[in-house]
Z-matrix of the N, CA and C atoms (Angstrom, degrees):
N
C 1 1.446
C 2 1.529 1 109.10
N 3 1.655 2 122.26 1 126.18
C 4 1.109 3 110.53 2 163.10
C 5 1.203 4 139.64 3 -75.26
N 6 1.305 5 122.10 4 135.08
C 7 1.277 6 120.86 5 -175.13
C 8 1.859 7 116.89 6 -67.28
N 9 1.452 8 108.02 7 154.40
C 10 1.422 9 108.45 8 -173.80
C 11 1.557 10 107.26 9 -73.94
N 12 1.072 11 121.34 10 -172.24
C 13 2.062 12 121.53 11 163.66
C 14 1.329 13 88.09 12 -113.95
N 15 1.072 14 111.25 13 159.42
C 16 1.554 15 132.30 14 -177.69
C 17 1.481 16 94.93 15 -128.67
N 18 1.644 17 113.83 16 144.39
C 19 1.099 18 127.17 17 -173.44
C 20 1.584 19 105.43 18 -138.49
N 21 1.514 20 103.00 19 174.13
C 22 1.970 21 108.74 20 173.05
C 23 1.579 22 82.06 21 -135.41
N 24 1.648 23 92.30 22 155.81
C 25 1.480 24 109.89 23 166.28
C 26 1.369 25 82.59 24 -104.00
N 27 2.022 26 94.98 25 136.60
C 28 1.091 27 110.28 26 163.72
C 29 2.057 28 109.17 27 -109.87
N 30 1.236 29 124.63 28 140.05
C 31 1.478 30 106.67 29 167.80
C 32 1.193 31 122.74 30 -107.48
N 33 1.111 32 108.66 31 170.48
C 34 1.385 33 123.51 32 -147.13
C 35 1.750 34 94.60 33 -91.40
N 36 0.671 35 111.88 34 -47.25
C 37 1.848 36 110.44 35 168.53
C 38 1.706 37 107.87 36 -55.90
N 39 1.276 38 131.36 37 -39.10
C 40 1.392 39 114.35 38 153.38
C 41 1.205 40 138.97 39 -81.93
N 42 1.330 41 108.56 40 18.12
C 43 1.937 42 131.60 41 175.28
C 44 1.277 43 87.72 42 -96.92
N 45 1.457 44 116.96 43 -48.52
C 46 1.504 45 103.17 44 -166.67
C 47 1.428 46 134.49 45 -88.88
N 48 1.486 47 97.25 46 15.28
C 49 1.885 48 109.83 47 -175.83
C 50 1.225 49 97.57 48 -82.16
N 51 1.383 50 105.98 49 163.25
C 52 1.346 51 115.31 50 174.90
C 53 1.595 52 101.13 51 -93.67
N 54 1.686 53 110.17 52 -33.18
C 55 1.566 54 117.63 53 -170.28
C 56 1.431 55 95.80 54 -176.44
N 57 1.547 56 112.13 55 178.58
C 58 1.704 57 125.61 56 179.64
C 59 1.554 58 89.24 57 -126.91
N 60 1.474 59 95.39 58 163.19
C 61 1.375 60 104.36 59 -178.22
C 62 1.730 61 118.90 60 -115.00
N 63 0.864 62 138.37 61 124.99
C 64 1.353 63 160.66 62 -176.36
C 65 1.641 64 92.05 63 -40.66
N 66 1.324 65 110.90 64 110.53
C 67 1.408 66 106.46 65 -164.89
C 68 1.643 67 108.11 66 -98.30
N 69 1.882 68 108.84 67 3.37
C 70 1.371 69 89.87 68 176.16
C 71 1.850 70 108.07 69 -100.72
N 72 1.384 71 116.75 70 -23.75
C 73 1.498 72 135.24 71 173.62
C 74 1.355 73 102.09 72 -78.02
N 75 1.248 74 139.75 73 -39.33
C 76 1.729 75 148.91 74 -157.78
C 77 1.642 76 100.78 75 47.37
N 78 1.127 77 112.95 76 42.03
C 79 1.843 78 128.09 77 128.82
C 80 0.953 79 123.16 78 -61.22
N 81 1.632 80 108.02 79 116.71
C 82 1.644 81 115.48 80 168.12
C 83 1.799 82 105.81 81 -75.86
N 84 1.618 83 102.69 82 135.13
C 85 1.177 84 107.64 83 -179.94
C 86 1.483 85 111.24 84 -124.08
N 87 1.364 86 123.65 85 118.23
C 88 1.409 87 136.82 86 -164.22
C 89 1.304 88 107.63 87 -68.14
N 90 1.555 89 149.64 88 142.78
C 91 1.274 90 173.43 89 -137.10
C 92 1.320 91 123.97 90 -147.51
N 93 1.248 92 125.47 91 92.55
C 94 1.232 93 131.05 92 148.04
C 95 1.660 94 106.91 93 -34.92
N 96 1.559 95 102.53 94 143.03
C 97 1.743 96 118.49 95 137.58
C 98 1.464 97 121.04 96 -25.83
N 99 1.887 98 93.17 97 -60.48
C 100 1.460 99 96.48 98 -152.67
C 101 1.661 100 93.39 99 -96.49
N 102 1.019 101 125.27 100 -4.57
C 103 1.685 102 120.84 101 157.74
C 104 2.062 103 118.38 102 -90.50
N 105 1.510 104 93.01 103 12.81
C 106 1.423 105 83.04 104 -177.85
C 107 2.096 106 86.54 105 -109.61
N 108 1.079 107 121.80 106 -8.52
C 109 0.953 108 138.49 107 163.43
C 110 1.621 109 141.00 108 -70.06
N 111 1.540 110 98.61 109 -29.42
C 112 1.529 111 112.51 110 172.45
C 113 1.842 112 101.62 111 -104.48
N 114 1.227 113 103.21 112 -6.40
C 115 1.707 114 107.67 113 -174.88
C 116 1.765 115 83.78 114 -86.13
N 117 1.486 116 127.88 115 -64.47
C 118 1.742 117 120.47 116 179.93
C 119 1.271 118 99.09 117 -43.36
N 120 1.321 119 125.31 118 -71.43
C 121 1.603 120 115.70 119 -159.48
C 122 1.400 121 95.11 120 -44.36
N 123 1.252 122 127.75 121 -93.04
C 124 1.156 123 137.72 122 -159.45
C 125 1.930 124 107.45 123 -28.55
N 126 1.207 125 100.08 124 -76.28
C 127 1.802 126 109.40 125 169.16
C 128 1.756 127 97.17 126 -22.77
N 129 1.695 128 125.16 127 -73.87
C 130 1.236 129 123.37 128 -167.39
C 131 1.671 130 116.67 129 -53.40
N 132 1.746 131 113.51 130 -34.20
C 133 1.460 132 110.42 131 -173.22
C 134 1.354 133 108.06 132 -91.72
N 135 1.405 134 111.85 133 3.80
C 136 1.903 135 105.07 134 177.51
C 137 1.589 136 94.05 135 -98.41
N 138 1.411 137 127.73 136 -27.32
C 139 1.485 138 122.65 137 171.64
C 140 1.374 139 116.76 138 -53.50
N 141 1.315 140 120.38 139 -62.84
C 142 1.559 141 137.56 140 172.31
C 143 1.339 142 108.18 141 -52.06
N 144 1.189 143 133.24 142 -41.51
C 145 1.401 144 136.88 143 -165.89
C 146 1.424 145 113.60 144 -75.67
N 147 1.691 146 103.35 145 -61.55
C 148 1.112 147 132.61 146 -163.14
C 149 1.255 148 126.87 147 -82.39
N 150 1.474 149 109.63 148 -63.97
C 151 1.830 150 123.56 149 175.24
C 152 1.477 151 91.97 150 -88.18
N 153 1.505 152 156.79 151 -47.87
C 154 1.091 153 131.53 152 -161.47
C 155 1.538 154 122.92 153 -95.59
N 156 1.466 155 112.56 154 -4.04
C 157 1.468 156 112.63 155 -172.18
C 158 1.721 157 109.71 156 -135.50
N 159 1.790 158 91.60 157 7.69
C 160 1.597 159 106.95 158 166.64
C 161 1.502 160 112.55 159 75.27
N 162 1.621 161 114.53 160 -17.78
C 163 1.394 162 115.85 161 -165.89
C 164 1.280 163 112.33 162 -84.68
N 165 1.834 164 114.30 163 -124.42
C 166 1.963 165 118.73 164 -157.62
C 167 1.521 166 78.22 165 -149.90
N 168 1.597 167 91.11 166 129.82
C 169 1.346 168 98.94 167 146.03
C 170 1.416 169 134.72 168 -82.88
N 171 1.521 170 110.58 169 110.80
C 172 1.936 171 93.48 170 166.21
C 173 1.844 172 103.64 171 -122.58
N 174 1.370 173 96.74 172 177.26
C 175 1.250 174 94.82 173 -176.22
C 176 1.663 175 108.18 174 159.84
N 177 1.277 176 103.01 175 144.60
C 178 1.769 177 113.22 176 -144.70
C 179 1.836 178 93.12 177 -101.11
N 180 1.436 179 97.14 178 127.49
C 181 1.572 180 95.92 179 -169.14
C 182 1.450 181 97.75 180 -68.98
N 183 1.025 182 135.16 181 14.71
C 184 1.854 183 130.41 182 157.63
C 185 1.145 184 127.55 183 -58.13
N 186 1.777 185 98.28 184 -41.92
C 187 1.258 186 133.47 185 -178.51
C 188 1.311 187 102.72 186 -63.43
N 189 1.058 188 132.09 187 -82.56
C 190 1.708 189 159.15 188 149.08
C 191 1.647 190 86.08 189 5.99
N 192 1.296 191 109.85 190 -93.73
C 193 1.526 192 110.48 191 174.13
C 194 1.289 193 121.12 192 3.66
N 195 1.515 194 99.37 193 -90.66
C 196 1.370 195 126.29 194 -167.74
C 197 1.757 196 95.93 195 -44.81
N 198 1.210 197 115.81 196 -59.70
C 199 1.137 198 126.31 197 -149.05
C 200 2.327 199 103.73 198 -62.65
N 201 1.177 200 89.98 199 -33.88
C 202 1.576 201 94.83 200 171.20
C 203 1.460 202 128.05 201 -113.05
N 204 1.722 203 98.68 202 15.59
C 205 1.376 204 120.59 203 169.16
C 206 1.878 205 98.76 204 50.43
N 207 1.401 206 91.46 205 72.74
C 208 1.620 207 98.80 206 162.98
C 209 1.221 208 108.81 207 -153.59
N 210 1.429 209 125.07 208 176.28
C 211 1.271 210 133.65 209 -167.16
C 212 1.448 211 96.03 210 -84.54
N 213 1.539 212 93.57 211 158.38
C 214 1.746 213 97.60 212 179.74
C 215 1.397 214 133.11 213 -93.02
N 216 1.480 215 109.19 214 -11.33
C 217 0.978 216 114.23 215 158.86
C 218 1.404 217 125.05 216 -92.94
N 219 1.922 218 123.46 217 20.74
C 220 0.793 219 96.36 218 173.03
C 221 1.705 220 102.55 219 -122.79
N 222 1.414 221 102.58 220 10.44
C 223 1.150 222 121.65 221 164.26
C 224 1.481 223 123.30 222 -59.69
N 225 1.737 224 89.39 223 -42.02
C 226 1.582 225 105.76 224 -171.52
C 227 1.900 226 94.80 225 -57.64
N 228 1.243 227 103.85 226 -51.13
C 229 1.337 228 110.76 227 -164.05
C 230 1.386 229 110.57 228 -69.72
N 231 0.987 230 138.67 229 -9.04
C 232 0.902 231 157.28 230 -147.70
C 233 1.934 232 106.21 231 -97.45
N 234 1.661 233 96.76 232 -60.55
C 235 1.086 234 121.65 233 172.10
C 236 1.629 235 120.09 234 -76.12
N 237 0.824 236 114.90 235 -18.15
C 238 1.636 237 119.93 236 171.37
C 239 1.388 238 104.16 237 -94.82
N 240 1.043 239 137.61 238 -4.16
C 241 1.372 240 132.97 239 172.76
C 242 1.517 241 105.48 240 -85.56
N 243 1.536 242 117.97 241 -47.91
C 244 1.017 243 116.76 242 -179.39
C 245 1.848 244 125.22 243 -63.89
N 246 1.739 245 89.59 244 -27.08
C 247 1.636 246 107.20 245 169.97
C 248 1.442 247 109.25 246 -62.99
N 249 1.269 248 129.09 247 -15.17
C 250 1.459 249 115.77 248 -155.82
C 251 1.540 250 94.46 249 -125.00
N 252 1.504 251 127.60 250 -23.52
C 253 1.733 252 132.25 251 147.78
C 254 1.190 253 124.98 252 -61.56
N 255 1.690 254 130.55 253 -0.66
C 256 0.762 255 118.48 254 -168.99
C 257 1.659 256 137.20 255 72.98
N 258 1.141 257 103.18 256 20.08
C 259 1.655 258 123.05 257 -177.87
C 260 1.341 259 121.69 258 -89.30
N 261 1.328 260 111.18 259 -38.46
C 262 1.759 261 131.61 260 -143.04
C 263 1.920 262 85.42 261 -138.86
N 264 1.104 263 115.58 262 123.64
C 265 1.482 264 113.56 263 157.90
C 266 1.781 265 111.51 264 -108.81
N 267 1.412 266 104.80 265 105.56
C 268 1.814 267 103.59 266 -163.53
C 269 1.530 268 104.84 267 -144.46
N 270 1.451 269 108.05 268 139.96
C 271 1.525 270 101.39 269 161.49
C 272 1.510 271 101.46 270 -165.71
N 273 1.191 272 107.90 271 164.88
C 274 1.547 273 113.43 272 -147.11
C 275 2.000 274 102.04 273 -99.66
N 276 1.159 275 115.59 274 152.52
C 277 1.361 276 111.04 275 -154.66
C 278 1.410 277 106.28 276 -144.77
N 279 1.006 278 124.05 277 156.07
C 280 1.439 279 114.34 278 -169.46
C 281 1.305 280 109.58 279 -82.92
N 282 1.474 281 129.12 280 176.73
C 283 1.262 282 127.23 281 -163.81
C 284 1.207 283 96.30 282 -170.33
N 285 1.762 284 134.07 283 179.35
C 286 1.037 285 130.27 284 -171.75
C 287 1.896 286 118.34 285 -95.91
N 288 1.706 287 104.60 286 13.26
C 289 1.064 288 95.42 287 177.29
C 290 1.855 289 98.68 288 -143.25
N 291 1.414 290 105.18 289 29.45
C 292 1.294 291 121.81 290 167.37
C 293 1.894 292 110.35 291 125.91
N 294 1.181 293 116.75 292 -114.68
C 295 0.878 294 100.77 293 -174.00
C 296 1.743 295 118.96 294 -118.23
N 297 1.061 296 155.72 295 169.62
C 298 1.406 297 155.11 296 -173.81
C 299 1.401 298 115.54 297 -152.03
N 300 1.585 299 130.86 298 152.92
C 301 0.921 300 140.65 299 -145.71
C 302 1.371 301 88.57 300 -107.22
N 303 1.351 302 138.71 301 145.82
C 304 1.771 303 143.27 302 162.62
C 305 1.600 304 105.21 303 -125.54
N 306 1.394 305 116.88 304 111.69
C 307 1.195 306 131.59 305 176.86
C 308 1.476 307 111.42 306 -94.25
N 309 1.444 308 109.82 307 92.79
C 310 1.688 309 115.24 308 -168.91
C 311 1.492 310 111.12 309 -77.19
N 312 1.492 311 120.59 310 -34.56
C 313 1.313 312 130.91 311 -140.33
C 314 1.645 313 97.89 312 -149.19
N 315 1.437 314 118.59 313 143.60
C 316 1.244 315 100.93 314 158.14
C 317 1.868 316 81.89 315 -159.95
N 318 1.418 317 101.18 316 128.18
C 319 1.211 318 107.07 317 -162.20
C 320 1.831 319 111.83 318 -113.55
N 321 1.429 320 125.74 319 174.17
C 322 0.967 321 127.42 320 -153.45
C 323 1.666 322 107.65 321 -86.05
N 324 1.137 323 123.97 322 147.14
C 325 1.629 324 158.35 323 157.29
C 326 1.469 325 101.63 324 -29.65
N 327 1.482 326 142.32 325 87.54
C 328 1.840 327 102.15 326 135.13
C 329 1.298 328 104.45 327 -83.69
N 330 1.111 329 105.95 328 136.58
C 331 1.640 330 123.93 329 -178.32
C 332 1.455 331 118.50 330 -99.57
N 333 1.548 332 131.00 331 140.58
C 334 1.516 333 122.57 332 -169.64
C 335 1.387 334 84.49 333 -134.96
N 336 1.718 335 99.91 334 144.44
C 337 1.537 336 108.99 335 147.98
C 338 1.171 337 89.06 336 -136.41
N 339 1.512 338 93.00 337 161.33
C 340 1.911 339 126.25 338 168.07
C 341 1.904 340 110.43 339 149.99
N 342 1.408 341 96.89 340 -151.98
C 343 1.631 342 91.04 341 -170.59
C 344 1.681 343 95.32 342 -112.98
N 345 1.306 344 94.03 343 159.32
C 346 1.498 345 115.98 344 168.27
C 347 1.773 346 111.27 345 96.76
N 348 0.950 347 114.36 346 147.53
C 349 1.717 348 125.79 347 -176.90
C 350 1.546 349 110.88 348 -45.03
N 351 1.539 350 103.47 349 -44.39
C 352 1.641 351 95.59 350 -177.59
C 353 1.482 352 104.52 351 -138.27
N 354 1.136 353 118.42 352 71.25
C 355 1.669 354 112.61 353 -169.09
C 356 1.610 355 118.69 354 -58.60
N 357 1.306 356 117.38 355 -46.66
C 358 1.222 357 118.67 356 -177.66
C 359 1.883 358 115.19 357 -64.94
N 360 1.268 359 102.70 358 -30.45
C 361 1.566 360 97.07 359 168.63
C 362 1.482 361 108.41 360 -79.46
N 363 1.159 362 123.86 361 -43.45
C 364 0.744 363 115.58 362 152.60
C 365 1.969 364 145.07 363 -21.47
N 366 0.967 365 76.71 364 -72.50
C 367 1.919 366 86.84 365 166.71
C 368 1.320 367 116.96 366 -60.37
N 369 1.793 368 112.11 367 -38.67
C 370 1.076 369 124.29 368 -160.74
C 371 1.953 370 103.90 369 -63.51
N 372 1.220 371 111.52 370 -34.09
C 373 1.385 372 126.15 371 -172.10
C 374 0.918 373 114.92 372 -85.34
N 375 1.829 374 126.82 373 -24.79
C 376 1.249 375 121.21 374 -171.33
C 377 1.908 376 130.89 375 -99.50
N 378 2.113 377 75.70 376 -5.57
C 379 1.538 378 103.33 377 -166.08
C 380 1.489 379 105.10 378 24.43
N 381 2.008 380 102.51 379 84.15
C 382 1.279 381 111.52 380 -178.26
C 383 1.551 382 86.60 381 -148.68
N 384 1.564 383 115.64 382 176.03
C 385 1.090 384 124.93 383 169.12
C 386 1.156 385 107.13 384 -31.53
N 387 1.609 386 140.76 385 178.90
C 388 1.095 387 120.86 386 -158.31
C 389 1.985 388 87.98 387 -126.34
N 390 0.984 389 155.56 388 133.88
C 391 1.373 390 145.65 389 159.57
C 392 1.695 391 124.61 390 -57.57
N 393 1.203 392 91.60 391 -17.07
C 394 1.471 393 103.52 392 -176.93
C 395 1.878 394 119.93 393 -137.44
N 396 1.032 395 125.10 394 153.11
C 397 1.602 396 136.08 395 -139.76
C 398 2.041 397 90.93 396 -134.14
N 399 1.404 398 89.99 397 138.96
C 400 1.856 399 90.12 398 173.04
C 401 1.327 400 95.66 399 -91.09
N 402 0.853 401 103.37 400 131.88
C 403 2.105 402 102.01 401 160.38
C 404 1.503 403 109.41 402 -77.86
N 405 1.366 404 109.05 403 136.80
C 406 1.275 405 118.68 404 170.65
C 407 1.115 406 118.88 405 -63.70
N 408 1.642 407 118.12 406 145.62
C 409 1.164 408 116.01 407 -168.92
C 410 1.639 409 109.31 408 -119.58
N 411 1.438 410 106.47 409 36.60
C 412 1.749 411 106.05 410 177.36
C 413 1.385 412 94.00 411 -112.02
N 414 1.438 413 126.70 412 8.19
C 415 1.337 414 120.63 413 -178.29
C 416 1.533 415 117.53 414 -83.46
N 417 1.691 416 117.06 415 -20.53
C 418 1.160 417 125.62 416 -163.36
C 419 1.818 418 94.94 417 -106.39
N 420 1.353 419 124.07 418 175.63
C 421 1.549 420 142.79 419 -156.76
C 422 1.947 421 87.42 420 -106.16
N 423 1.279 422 67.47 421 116.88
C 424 2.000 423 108.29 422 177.28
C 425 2.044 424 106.57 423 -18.60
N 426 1.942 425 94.50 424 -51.55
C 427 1.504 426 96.86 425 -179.64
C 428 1.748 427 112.06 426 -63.15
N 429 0.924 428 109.83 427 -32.63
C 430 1.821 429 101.53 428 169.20
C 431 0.988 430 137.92 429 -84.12
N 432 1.767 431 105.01 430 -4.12
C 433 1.957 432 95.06 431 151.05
C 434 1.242 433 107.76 432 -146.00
N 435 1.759 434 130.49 433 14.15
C 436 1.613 435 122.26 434 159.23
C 437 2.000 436 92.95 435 -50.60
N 438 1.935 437 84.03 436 119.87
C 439 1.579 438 100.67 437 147.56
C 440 1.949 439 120.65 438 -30.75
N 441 1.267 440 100.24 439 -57.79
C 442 1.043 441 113.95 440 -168.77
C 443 2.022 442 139.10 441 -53.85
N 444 1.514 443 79.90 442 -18.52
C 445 1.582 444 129.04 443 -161.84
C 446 1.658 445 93.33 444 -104.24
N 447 0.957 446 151.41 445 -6.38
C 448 1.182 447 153.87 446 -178.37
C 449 1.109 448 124.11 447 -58.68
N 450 1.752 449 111.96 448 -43.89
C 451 1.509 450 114.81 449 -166.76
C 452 1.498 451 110.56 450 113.03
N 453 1.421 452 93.52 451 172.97
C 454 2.038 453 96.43 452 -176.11
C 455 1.650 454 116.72 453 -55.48
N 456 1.323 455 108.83 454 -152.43
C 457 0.993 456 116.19 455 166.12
C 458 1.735 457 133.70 456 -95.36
N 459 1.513 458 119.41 457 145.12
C 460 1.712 459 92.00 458 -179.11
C 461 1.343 460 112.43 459 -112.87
């Protein structure tokens, strides 16, 4: 029997950020491609895992890797950035062949485009036009930013 392909919707309003902003500092934080990519995977396998099959996410950032065809160490980095913005609620736990990663939480996007490294702090200080624009977030599919859809607790 052949197997199906499995896919992620990606949207087009998170292709087009430059970055999201750290919603407890209100730091704009700049975005890789390939970190707007391990943020879907991740977002899609805490949905399936988490809100639809009631259980725990774990899962070996090798895996992760492979799966968005990137290096693993930059995955690693990738993912601890988001742990320390407040994006990703994760920490690694023992297991029976050392230790494993548990992805409790993976929480929602404000997303920025415009110019300059940090526009929204930016603006925020200068109380001036603003350089940078929020993207709306009714443009993207309900499972990638219903509150509700998030996952456990962290």
């Amino acid at each position: 029997m052949k197997q199906q392909e499995q896919y992620i919707q990606v949207p087009y309003t998170l292709l087009a950020a430059k970055g999201y902003v750290n919603q407890e500092t209100g730091e704009a934080i700049k975005m890789s491609q390939g970190a707007k990519f391990v943020y879907i995977y991740l977002k899609a396998r805490n949905q399936f895992f988490v809100v639809e099959r009631g259980g725990q996410h774990f899962e070996a950032q090798s895996t992760i890797a492979e799966a968005v065809g990137m290096d693993l160490r930059r995955v690693g980095e990738i993912i601890l950035e988001f742990i320390k913005n407040g994006i990703v609620c994760a920490e690694k736990e023992p297991c029976s062949n050392g230790l494993r990663w548990h992805y409790r939480r993976v929480n929602n996007l404000l997303l920025w485009k415009g110019k300059g490294k940090t526009p929204l702090t930016k603006a925020k200080k200068n109380a001036k036009e603003p350089d940078a624009e929020l993207l709306p977030v009714d443009e993207v599919p309900d499972w990638l930013w219903d509150d509700d859809l998030n996952g456990g607790e962290c």
